[in-house]
N, C-alpha and C positions, 0 to 999 in steps of 0.2 A: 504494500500500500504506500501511496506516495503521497506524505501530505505539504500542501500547499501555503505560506506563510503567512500569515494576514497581511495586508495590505494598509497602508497609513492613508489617509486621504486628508492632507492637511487645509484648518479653515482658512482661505483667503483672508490677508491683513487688510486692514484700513492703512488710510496712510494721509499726507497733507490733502490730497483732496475731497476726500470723503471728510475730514473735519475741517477743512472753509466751508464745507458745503452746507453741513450737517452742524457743527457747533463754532459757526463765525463766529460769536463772540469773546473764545478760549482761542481759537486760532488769530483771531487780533491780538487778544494778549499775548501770546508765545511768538508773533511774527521776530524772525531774526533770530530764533533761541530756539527753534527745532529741532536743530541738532544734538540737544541738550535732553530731549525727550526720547523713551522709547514707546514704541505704540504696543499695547498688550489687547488681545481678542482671545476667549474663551467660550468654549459653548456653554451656556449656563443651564436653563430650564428645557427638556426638550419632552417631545410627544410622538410614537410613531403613529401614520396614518396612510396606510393602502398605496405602500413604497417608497414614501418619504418619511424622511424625519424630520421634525419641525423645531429650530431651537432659536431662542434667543442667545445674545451674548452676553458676555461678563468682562468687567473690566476690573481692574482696579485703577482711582483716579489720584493720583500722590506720588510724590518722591519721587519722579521723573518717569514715571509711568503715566500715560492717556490712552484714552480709546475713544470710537465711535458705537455708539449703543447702534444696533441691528436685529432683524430675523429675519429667517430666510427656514430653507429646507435643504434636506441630503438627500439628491433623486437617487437610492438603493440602484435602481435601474441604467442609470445614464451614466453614474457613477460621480457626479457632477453637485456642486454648490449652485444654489439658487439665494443671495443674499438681498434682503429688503435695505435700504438703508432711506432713513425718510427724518427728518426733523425731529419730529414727534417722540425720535430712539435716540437722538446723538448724543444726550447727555445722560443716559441713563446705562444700566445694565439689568437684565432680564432676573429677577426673582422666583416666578412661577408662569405657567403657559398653559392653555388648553387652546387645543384645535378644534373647530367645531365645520361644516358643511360650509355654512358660508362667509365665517371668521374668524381670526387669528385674537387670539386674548392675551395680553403680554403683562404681568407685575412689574413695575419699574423701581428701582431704587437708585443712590449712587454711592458708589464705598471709595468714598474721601479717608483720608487719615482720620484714624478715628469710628463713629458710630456711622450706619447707614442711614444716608436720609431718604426719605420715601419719593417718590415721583407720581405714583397712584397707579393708573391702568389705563391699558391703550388697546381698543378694537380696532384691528385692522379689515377690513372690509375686503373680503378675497375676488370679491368682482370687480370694484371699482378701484381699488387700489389706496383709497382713502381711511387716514386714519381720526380714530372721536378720541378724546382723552375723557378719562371721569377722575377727577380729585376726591381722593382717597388717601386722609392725611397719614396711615400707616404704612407700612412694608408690607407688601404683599406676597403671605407666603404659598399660598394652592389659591386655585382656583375652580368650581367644580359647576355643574349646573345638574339642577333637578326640578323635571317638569318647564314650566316657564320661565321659573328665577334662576338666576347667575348669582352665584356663592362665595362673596371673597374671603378670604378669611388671612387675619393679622393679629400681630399677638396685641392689639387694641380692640378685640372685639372683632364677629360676623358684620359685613358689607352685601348687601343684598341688592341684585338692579334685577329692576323687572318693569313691565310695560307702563306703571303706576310712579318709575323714578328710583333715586337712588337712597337706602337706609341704610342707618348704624344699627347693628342690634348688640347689646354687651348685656354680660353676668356681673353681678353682685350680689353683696352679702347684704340682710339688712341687720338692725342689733340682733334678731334673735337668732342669726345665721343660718335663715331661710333664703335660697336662691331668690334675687330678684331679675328680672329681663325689663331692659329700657330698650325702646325703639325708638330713632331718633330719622325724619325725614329730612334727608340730605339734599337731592335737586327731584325737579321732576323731570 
């Protein structure tokens, strides 16, 4: 038997033009000091789906490391990257992801030195190519859907969107340290 070695299929970098494009206003600031930066891309959150895999990126953003936040897919078939790179991703890195039929759902945060600060969540629209943001002041770590609603979930408490808008739903104690749930209406 003759076995065959895996194969590496490395993700395509970003580089100066994918951040003028995507986060001109860091690439203003570093003009002339580029050199000084290395660009990091990671697959971060991914999903497969009927021969592709679906991932966002990950970066880290400090100490002379930058990126361009992205998603795209790995055609299993073609053997080939399919990278999204869109505004909406450039400052961000992928936390959580579901693929669904007709859209891409991306958790966004960014991992500065230090703590991750949140970005929220980004639909990307697989026909039209457009992306909606929804501000979601936590880190978004899954993301799930059942029935109608779409599930976020953060370690601040359940995020809920459904046709009615966007809710907080959180746990607490109250003095007798009986569960209580608040729901709290976020946009519609």
């Amino acid at each position: 038997m003759t076995v065959t070695p895996p194969r590496f299929y490395e993700l395509p970098r970003s580089g100066l033009e994918e951040l003028a494009e995507h986060r001109p206003v860091l690439a203003d600031r570093l003009r002339g000091s580029e050199s000084h930066y290395q660009f990091e891309a990671n697959i971060g959150a991914f999903q497969h789906e009927d021969g592709r895999i679906w991932f966002g990126t990950s970066f880290y953003d400090g100490e002379g490391l930058i990126g361009v936040g992205a998603a795209g897919y790995f055609d299993t078939r073609a053997k080939a990257y399919h990278v999204i790179y869109d505004a909406a991703l450039g400052d961000w890195s992928c936390t959580a992801l579901l693929v669904e039929r007709d859209a891409l759902w991306v958790g966004l945060a960014s991992q500065p030195e230090g703590v991750q600060r949140p970005g929220g969540l980004a639909r990307y629209d697989r026909e039209s190519g457009a992306f909606t943001l929804y501000d979601i002041p936590a880190v978004v770590t899954v993301i799930r859907r059942y029935g109608q609603t779409l599930f976020v979930g953060t370690a601040d408490g359940v995020y809920a969107l459904d046709a009615t808008g966007l809710r907080h739903i959180s746990l607490d104690f109250d003095v007798t340290g009986s569960y209580v749930a608040e729901v709290t209406r976020i946009a519609r």
